[in-house]
C-alpha positions in Angstrom: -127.4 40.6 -40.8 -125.0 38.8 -38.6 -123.5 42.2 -36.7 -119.8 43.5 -37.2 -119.0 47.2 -38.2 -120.3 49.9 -40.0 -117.2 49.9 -41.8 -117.8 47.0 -43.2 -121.6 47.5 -44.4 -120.4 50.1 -46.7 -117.4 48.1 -48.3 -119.7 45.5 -49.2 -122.8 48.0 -50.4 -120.6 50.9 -51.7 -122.4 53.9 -50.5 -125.5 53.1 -48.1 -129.3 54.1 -49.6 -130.6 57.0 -47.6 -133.7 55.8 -46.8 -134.9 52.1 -45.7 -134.1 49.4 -43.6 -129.8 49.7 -43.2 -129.9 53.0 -45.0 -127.8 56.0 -44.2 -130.6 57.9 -42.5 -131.5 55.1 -40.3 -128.0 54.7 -38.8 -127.4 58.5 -38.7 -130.1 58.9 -36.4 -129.4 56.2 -34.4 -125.9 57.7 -34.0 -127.4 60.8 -32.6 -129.7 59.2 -30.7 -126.4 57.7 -29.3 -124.4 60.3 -29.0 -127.0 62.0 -26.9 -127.2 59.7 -24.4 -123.3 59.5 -24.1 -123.3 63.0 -23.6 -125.8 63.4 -21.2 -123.9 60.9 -19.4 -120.5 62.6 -19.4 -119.3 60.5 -21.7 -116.7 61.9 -24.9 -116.1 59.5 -28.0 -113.2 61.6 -29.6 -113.1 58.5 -32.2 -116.2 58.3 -34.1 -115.5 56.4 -37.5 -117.3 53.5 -38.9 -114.4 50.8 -38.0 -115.4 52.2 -35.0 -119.3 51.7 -34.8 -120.4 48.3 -34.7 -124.1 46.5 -35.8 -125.6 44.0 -33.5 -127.4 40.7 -35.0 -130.7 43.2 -36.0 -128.8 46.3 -37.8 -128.8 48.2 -34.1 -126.0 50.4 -34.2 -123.7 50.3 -30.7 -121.0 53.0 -29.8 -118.5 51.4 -27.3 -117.0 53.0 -24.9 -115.7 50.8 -22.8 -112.9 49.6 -24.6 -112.0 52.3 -26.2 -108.9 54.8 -25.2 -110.4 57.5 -26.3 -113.4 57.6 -24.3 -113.8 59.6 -21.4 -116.1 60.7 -18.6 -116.3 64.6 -17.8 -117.7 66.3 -14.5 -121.1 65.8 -14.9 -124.7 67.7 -14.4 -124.5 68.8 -10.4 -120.5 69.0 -10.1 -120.4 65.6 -9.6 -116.7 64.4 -10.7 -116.4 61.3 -13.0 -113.3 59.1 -13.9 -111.1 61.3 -16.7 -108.9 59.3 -19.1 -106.2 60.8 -20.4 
């Protein structure tokens, strides 16, 4: 696998196998598992989509945030104020 998006996994597979290596199961739970730590790190997607989610050279699924509009810190654990977008 040579990276890109999810989005385009699943044009060129049709719908993804549950289970297995690059199956739907497998990147589902590395989306939690993603989401989790975002979130425990004051950090909102709003944007989640698979054009969105991209692969890295192993089939490791990344959520970025950095470059993306959409993302934003909140006030996080202790009161501790963290940079807002819009």
């Amino acid at each position: 696998m040579e990276g890109g998006e999810l989005f385009n996994v699943i044009v060129e597979q049709g719908k993804l196998e549950e289970d297995g290596p690059g199956g739907a199961r497998e990147y589902f739970k590395q989306l939690v598992s993603g989401l989790a730590y975002c979130h425990n790190n004051g950090v909102c997607h709003r944007d989640l989509k698979p054009e969105n989610l991209l692969l890295d050279d192993h089939g490791i699924l990344k959520i970025p945030t950095s470059a993306c509009p959409h993302a934003r810190l909140a006030r996080g654990r202790g009161g501790r104020a963290r940079r807002r977008g819009r």
